[in-house]
C-alpha positions as CSV (number, residue, x, y, z in Angstrom):
1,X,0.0,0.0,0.0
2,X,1.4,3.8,-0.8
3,X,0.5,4.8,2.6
4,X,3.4,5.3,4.9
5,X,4.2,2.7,8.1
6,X,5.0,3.5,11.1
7,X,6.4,1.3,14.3
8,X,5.3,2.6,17.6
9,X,5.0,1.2,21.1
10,X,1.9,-1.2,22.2
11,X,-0.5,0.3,24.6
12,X,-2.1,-2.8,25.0
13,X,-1.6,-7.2,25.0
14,X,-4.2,-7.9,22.1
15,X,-3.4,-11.3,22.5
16,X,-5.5,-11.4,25.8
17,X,-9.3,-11.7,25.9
18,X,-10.4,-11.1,28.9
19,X,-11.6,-7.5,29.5
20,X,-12.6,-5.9,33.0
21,X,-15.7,-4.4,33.1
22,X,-16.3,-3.4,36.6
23,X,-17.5,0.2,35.3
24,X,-20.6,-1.5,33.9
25,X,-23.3,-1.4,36.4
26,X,-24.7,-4.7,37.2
27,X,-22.3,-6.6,35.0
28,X,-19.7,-9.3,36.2
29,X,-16.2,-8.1,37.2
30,X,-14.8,-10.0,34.6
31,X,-16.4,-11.2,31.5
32,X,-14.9,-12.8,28.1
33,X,-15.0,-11.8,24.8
34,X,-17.2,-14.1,22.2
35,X,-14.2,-15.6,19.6
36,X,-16.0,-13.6,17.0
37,X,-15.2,-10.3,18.9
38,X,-11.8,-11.4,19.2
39,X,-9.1,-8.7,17.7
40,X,-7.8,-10.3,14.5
41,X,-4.0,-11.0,13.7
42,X,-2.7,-7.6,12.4
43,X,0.1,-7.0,10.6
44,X,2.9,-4.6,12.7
45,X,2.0,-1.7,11.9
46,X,-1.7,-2.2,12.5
47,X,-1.3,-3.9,15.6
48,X,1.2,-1.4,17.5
49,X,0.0,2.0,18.2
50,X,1.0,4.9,19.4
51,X,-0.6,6.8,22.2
52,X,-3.1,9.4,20.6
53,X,-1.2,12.3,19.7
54,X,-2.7,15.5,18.3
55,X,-1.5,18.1,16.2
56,X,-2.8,21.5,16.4
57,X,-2.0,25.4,15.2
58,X,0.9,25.2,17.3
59,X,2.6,22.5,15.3
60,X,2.1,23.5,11.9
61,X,5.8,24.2,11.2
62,X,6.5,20.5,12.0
63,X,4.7,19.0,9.1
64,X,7.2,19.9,6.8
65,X,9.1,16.9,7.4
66,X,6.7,14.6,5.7
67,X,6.5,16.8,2.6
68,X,5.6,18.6,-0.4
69,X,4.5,22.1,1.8
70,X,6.1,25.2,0.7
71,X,6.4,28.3,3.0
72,X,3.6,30.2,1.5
73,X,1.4,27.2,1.9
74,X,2.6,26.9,5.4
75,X,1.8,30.4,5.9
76,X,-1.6,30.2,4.5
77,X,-2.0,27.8,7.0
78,X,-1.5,29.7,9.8
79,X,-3.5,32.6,8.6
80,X,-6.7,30.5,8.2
81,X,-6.0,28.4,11.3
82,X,-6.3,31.7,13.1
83,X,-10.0,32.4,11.9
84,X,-11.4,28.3,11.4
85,X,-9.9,25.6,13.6
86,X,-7.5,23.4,13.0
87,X,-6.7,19.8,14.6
88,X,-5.3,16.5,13.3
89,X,-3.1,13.6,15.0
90,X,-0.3,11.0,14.1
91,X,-2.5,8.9,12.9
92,X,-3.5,11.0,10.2
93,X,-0.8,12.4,9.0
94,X,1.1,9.0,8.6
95,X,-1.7,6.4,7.3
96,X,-3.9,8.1,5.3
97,X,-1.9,10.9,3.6
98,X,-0.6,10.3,0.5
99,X,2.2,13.4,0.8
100,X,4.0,12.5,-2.4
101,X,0.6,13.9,-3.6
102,X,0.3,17.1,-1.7
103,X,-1.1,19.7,-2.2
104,X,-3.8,17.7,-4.3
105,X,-4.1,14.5,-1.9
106,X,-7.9,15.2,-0.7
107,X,-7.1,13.8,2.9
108,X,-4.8,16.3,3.5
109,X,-7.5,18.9,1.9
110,X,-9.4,17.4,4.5
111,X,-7.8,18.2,7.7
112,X,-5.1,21.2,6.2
113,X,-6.4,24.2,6.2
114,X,-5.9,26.1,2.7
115,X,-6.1,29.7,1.6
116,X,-9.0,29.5,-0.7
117,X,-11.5,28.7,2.7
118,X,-11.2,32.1,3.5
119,X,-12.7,35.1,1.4
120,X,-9.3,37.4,-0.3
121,X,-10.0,40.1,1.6
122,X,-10.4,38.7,5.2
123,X,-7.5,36.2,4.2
124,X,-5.2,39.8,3.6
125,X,-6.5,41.3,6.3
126,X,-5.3,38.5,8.9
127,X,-2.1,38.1,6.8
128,X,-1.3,41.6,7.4
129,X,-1.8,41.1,11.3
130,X,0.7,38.9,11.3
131,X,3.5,40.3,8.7
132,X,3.2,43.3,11.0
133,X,3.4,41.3,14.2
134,X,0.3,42.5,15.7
135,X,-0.6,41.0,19.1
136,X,-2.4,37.3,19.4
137,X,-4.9,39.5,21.1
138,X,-5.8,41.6,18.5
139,X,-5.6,38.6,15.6
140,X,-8.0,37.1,17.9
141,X,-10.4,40.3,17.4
142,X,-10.5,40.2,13.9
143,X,-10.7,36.5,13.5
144,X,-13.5,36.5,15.6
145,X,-15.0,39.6,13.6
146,X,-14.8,37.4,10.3
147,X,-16.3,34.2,12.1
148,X,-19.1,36.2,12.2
149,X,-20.1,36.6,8.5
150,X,-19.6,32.6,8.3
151,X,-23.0,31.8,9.6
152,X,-21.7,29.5,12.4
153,X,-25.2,27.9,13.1
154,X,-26.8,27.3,9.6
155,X,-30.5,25.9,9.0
156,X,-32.0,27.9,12.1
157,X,-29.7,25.1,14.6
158,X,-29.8,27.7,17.6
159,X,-33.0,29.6,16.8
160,X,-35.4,27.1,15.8
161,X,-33.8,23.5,17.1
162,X,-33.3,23.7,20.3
163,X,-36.1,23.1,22.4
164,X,-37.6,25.1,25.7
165,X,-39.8,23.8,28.7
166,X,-41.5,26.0,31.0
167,X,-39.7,28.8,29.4
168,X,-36.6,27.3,30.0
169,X,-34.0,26.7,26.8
170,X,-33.1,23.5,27.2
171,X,-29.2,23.8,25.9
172,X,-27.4,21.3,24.6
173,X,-30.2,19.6,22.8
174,X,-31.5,20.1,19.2
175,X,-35.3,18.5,18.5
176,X,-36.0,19.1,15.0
177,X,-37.6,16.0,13.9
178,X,-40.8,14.7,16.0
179,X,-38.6,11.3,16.1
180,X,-35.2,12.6,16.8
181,X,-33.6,14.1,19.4
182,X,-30.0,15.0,18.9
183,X,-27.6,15.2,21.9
184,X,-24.2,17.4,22.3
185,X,-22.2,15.9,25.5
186,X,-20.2,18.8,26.4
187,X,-17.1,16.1,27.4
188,X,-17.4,15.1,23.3
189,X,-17.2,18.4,21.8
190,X,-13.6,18.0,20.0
191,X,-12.6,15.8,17.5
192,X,-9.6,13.9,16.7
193,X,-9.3,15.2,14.1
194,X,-11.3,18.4,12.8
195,X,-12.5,18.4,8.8
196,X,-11.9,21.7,7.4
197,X,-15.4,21.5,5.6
198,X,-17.6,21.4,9.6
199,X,-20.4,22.5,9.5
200,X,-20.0,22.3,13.2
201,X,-16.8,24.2,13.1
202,X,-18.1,26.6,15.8
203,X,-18.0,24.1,18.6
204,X,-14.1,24.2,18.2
205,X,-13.2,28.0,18.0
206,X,-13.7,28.5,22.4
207,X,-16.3,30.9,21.8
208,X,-19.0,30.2,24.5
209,X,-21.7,31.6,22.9
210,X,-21.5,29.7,19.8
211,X,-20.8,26.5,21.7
212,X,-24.2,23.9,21.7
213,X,-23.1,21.6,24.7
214,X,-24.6,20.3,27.8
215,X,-23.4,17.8,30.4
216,X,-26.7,17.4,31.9
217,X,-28.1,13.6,31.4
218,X,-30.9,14.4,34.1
219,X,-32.5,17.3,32.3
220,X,-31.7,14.8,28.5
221,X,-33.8,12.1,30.2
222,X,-36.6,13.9,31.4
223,X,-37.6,15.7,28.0
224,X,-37.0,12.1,26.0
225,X,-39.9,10.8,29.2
226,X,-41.8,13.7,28.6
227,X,-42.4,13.2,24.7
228,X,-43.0,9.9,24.3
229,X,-43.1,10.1,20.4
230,X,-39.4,10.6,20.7
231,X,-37.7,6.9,19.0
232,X,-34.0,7.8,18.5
233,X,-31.8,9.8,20.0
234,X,-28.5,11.4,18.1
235,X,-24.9,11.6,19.9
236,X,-23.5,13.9,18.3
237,X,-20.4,17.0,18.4
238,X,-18.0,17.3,18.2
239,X,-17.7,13.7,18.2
240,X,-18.7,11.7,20.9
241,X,-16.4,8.9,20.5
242,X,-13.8,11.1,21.8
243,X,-15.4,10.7,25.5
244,X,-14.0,7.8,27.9
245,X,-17.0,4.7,27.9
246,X,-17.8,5.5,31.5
247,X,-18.6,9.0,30.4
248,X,-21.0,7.6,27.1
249,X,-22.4,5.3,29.9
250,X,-23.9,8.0,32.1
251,X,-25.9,9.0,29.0
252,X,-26.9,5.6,27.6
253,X,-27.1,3.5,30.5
254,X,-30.0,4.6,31.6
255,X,-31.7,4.2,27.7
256,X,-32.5,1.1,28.6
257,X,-32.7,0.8,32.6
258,X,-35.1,3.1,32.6
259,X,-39.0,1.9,31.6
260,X,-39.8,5.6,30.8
261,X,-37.2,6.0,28.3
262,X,-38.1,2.5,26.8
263,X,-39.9,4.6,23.7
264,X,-36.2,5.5,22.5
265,X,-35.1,2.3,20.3
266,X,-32.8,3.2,18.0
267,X,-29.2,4.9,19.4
268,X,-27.2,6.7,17.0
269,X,-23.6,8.0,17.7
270,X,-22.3,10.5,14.6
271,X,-18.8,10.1,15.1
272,X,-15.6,10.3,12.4
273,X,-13.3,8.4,14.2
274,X,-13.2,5.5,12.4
275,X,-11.4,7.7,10.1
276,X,-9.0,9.8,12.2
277,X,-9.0,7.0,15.1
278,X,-10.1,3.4,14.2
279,X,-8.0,2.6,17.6
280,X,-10.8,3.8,19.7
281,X,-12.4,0.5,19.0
282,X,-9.6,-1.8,18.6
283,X,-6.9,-1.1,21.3
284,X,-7.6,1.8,23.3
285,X,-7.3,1.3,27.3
286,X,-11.4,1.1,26.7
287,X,-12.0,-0.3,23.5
288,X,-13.1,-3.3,25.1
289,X,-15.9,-1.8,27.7
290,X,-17.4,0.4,24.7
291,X,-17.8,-2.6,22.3
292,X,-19.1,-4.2,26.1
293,X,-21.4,-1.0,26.0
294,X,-23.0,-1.4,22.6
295,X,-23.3,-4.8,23.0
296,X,-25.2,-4.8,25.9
297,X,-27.6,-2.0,23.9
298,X,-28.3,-4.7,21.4
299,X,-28.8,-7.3,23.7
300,X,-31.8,-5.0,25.2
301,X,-33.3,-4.7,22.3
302,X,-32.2,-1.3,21.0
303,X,-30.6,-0.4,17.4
304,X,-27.1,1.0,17.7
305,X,-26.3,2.7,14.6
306,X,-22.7,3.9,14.3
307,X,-23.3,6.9,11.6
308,X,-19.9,7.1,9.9
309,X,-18.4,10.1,8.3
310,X,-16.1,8.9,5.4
311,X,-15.7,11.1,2.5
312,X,-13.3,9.4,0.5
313,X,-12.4,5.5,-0.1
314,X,-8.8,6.4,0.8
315,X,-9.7,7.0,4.7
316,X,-10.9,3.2,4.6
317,X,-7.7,1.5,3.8
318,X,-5.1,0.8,6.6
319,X,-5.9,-2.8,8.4
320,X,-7.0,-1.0,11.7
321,X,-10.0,0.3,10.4
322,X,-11.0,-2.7,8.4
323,X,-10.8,-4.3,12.1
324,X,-12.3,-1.9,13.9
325,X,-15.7,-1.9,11.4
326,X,-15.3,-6.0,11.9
327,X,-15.4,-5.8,15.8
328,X,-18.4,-2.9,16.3
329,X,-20.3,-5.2,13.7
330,X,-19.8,-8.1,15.8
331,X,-21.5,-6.4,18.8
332,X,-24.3,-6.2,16.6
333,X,-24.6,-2.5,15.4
334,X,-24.6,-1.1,12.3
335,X,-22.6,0.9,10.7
336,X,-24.0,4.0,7.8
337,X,-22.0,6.2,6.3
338,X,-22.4,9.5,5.2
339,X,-20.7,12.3,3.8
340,X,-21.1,15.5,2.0
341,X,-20.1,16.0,-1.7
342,X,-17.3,18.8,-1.7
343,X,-15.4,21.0,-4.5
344,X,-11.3,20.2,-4.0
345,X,-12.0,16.5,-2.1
346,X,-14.1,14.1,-3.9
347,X,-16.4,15.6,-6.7
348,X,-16.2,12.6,-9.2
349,X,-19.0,9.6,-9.5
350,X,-16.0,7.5,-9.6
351,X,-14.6,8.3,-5.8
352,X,-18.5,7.3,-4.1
353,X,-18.5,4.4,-6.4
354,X,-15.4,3.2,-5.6
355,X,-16.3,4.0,-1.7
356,X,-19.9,2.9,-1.5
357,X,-18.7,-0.5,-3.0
358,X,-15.7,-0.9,-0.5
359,X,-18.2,0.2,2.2
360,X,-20.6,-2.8,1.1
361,X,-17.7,-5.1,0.8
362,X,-16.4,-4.6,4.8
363,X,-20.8,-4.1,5.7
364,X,-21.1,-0.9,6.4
365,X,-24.2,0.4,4.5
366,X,-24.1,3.9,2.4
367,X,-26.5,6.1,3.8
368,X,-26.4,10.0,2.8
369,X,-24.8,12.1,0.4
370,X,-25.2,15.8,1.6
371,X,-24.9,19.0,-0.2
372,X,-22.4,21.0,1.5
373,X,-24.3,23.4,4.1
374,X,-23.9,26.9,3.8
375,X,-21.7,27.9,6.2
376,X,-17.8,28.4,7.2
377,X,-15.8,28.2,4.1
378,X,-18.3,26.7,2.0
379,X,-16.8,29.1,-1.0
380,X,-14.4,26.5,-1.2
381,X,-16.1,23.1,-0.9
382,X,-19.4,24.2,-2.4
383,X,-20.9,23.2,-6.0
384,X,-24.1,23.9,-7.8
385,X,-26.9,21.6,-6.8
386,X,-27.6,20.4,-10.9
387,X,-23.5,19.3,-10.2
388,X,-24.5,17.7,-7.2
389,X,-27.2,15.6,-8.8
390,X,-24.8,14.9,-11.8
391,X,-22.5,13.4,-9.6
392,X,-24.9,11.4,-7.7
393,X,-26.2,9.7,-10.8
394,X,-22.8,9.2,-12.2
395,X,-21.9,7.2,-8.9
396,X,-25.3,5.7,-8.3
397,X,-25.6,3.8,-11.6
398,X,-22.1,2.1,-11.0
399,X,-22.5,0.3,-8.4
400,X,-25.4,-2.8,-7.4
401,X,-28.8,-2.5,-5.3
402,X,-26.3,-3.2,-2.5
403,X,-25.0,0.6,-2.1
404,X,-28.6,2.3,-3.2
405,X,-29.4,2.6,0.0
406,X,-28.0,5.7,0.0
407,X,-29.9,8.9,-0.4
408,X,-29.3,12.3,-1.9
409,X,-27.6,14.5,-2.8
410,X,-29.5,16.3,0.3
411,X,-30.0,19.2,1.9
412,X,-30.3,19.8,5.8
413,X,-31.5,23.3,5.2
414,X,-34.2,25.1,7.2
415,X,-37.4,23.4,6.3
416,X,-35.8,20.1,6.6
417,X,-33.5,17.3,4.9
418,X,-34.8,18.4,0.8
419,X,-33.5,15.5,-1.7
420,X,-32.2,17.0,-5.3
421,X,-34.2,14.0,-7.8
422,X,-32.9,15.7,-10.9
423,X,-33.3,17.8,-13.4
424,X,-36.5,17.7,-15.9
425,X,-38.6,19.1,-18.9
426,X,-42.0,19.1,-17.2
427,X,-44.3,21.5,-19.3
428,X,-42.5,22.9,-21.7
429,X,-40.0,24.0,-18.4
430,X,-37.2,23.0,-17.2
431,X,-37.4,22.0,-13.8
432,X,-35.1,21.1,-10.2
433,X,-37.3,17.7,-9.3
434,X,-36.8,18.0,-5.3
435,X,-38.8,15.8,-2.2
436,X,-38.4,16.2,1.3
437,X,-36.7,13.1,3.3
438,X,-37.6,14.8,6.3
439,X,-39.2,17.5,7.3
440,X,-40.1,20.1,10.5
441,X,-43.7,19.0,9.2
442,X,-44.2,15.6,9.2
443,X,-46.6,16.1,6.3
444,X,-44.3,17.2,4.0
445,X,-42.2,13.8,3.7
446,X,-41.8,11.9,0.6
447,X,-43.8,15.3,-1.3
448,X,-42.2,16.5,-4.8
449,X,-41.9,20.2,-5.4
450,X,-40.4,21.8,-8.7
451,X,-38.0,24.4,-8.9
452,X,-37.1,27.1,-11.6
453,X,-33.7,25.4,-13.7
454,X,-31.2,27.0,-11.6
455,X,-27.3,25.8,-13.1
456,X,-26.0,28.1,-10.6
457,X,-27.4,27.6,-7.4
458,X,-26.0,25.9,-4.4
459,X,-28.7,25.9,-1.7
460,X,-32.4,25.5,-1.6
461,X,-33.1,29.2,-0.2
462,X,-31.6,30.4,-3.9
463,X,-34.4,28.8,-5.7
464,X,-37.3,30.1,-7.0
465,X,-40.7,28.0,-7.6
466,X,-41.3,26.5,-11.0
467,X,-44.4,27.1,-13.5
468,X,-44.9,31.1,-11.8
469,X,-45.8,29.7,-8.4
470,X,-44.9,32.6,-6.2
471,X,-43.8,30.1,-3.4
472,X,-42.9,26.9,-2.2
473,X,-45.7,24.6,-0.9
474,X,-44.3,24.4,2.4
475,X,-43.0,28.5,3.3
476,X,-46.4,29.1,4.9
477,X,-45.7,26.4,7.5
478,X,-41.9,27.2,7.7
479,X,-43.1,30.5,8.9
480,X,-45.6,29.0,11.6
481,X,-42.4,27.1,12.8
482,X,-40.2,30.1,12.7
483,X,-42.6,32.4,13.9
């Protein structure tokens, strides 16, 4: 394989099988592993590890040693690190990037910031801060001036989503969807590794008030018992992967312990570590007790859905993420994988067919393609929605029934998740053939709606109705919601 090896010391014996799980309430002190959950023989460099290992602003100048960076590349790195945030680890760097290829390898687009995600002039204006040596103080003002025309909470997230009882807000939730509830554990909101496409990118940049978070599993339990309609529940970040297993445990324990929360079946944790840190499930210090964890979920009778972010077929090579899908499959949960389509990364039918059939092959099952969202640097990743489509059908008809599960292109925009279908001559007008997946309405799911031929447009709030309709069938409601 091109991708660089690496030796590095064990952290753990993977040739023994017996795990402690004393932090499990109610379980044995010591339990063992089913042979089918046993780690596989891997090769070297997949079975030693080092200890995790981030990389941050601060170590920029050290990735010149692997190679093709100039200085003004390195420079623009440092100037948009000081507006959007920047984090990646060892494990990155040496497995999945192809640095031969660099600047064009789309993993290292993926974590690297690069100068075209910030606007010319607010990209000058920080670069001139720091030609003239300004203070870190007053870079900070003016970074945090530009984060501001970036629309850090896109599709109404912090206005409309999060819910209030009694007049209280209730922070750190988001309730959207009757069905779903989505979560933000305040001890999960980092990442191993952050993409420089986030839509959540204004968890990372330590401003409070941007930050959606709560630690308060109480105050998450009694608004799941108190709406009863409620059937899964999203982890979410951040990434919550990033939180110890007795830390996920004082969230999900009590998901099935507690009768009143018994309307909550399915579990979903959004997480990219399988990308950035396939170790968390096969040789961390807890590897063990979360597989333990998710196990026991299934075995209650829940649905634990792992909801995967991979965005291109290369971040599913190395041997220690093969492994790690193998063992959370084992415990019985699933694995989907989604991913938005993005300018600079992987915007060719060829990369999602070539992903969604390795996905198939190792059973994780393709779920979503997203439209970029409109915020952060989206100049940089976004494309036209008639591209997005064109894409989609380039990829869909390559591969078998196997990978059609996956939907899209969509949009998680105001309203609610909006599929592009395609594009149409549907009285004598050319047409944007759109249907909501999901919606703030339940009524509106699985409804068609036509929109004026737009080649340009990029988001569903720069279309215009079809056939001189004066508005969508669905803005009357939207404003009842909005209201």
């Amino acid at each position: 394989m091109w991708y660089k090896r690496r030796t590095f010391k064990m952290v753990n014996d993977l040739g023994r099988f017996t795990v402690n799980v004393h932090t499990i309430p109610g379980a044995a002190t010591q339990r063992e592993w089913p042979s089918e959950n046993r780690p596989r023989d891997l090769n070297e460099s997949a079975r030693q590890v080092t200890k995790f290992k981030a990389l941050t602003r601060r170590n920029l100048d050290s990735i010149s040693q692997y190679g093709n960076v100039s200085d003004d590349d390195l420079f623009a790195m440092k100037v948009v690190s000081a507006v959007l945030p920047f984090r990646t680890n060892s494990y990155v760097i040496e497995n999945l990037i192809d640095w031969d290829r660099v600047p064009d390898d789309p993993v290292y687009r993926l974590v690297f910031p690069q100068r075209g995600m910030l606007e010319e002039g607010d990209f000058r204006r920080i670069a001139d801060l720091m030609v003239q040596d300004a203070t870190p103080q007053e870079i900070d003002r003016a970074a945090a001036d530009i984060r501001t025309k970036l629309n850090p909470h896109p599709a109404g997230q912090r206005e409309f989503n999060i819910p209030r009882e009694e007049g209280e807000t209730l922070e750190g939730l988001q309730h959207k969807y009757r069905e779903t509830i989505l979560f933000f554990p305040s001890q999960g909101q980092t990442c191993h590794a952050y993409c420089t496409f986030c839509f959540r990118w204004a968890q990372f940049v330590g401003e409070k008030e941007l930050k959606i978070s709560s630690k308060d599993a109480v105050n998450l339990h009694r608004y799941i018992a108190a709406h009863p309609k409620i059937s899964d529940i999203l982890f979410t970040g951040g990434d919550p992967m990033i939180m110890k297993t007795r830390v996920m445990e004082g969230y999900m324990r009590a998901l099935i312990d507690d009768p009143a929360l018994a309307h909550v079946q399915n579990i979903r944790i959004g997480t990219k570590a399988l990308t950035f840190w396939p170790h968390r499930f096969v040789n961390d210090e807890d590897a063990d007790d979360l597989l333990r964890l998710m196990e026991d979920l299934v075995r209650a009778g829940r649905h634990v859905a792992i909801m995967a972010h991979f965005n291109h077929w290369q971040e599913m090579r190395t041997e220690v993420v093969q492994e790690a899908i193998r063992r959370i499959r084992s415990t019985g949960a699933v694995i989907r994988s989604q991913a938005p389509l993005l300018a600079n990364i992987n915007n060719d039918p060829d990369i999602w067919a070539r992903m969604w059939r390795e996905q198939v092959r190792q059973g994780v099952i393709p779920y979503y393609m997203f439209v970029e969202r409109d915020t952060g640097p989206k100049q940089y990743f976004e494309l036209p929605l008639v591209r997005c489509w064109e894409v989609f059908q380039g990829a869909i008809q390559q591969v078998s029934g196997l990978s059609r599960t996956v939907r899209g292109p969509s949009m998680s925009a105001t309203p609610g998740k909006v599929e592009v279908l395609g594009v149409q001559e549907v009285a004598g007008e050319r047409v944007i053939v759109l249907r909501f997946l999901q919606g703030r309405d339940p009524d509106w799911c699985a409804r068609p709606f036509f929109a004026r031929y737009d080649p340009k447009a990029t988001w569903l709030d720069q279309l215009e109705p079809a056939f001189g309709e004066d508005k969508f069938f669905f803005e009357d409601g939207l404003r009842a919601f909005t209201a």
